[in-house]
C-alpha positions as CSV (number, residue, x, y, z in Angstrom):
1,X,28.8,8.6,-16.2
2,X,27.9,7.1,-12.9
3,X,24.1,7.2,-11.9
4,X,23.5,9.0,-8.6
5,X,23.5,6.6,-6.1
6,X,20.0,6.2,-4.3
7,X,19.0,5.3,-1.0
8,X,15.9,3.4,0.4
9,X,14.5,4.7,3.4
10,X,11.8,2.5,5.4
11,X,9.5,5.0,7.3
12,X,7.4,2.9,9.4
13,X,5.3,-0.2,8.3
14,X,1.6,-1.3,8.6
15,X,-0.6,-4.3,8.0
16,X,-4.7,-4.8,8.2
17,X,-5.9,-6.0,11.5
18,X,-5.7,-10.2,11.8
19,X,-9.9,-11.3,11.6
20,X,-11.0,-14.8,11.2
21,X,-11.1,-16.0,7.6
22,X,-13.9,-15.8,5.8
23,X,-15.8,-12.7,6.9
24,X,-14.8,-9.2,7.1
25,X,-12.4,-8.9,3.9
26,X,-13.3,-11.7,1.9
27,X,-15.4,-8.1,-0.2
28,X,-11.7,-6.7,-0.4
29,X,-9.5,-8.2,-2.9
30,X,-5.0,-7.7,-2.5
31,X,-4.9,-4.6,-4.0
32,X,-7.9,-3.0,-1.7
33,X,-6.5,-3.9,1.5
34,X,-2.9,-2.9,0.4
35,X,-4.7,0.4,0.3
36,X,-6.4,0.2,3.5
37,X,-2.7,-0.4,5.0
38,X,-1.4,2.2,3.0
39,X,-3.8,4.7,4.1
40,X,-3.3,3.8,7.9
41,X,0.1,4.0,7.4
42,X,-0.3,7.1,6.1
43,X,-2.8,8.6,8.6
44,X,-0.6,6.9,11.3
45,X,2.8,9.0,10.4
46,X,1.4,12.0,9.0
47,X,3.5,11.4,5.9
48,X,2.0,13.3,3.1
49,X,1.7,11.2,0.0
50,X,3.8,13.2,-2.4
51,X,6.2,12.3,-0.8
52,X,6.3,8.6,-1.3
53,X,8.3,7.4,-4.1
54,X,7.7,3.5,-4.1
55,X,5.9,0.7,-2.1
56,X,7.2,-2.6,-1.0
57,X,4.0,-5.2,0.3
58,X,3.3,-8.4,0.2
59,X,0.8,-11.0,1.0
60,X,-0.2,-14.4,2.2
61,X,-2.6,-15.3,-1.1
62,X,-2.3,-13.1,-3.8
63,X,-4.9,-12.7,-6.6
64,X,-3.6,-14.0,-10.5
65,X,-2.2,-10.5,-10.6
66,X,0.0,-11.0,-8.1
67,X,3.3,-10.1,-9.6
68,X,2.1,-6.6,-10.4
69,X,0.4,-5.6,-7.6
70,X,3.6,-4.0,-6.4
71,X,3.4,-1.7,-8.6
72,X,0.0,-1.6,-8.6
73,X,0.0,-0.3,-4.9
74,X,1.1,3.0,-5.5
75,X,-2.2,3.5,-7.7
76,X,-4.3,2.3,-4.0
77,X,-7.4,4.3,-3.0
78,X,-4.5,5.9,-0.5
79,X,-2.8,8.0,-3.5
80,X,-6.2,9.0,-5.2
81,X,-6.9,12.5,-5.2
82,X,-9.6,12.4,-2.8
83,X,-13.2,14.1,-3.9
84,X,-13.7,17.7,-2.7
85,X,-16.6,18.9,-0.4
């Protein structure tokens, strides 16, 4: 049986603001500000989360971790269920 064949689709793309290093995001680890992209990207498009199937980021220094935080993105504060008020 042949698998059905798939097909990527890039939507748009994002990235956090350049600052200076050293001061705003040194707080913010890889995997934080992959979800502060994520969620601009999101706000950005209007594309609603359920709909995203994967995530493809990268970074200039990654943490230790680094070869799972691809995977890891899709678990970013931008695909939490967000609390109700």
């Amino acid at each position: 049986m042949n698998a059905p064949k798939r097909r990527a689709v890039i939507v748009a793309g994002n990235r956090t603001p350049f600052v200076r290093a050293f001061q705003e995001y040194l707080p913010y680890d890889a995997i934080a500000l992959s979800g502060f992209a994520v969620q601009g990207l999101l706000d950005r498009t209007g594309l609603d989360k359920r709909e995203v199937q994967s995530i493809v980021w990268g970074g200039v220094i990654l943490p230790n971790g680094a070869p799972t935080s691809a995977v890891r993105s899709r678990s970013t504060s931008a695909f939490r269920p967000k609390p109700k008020r």
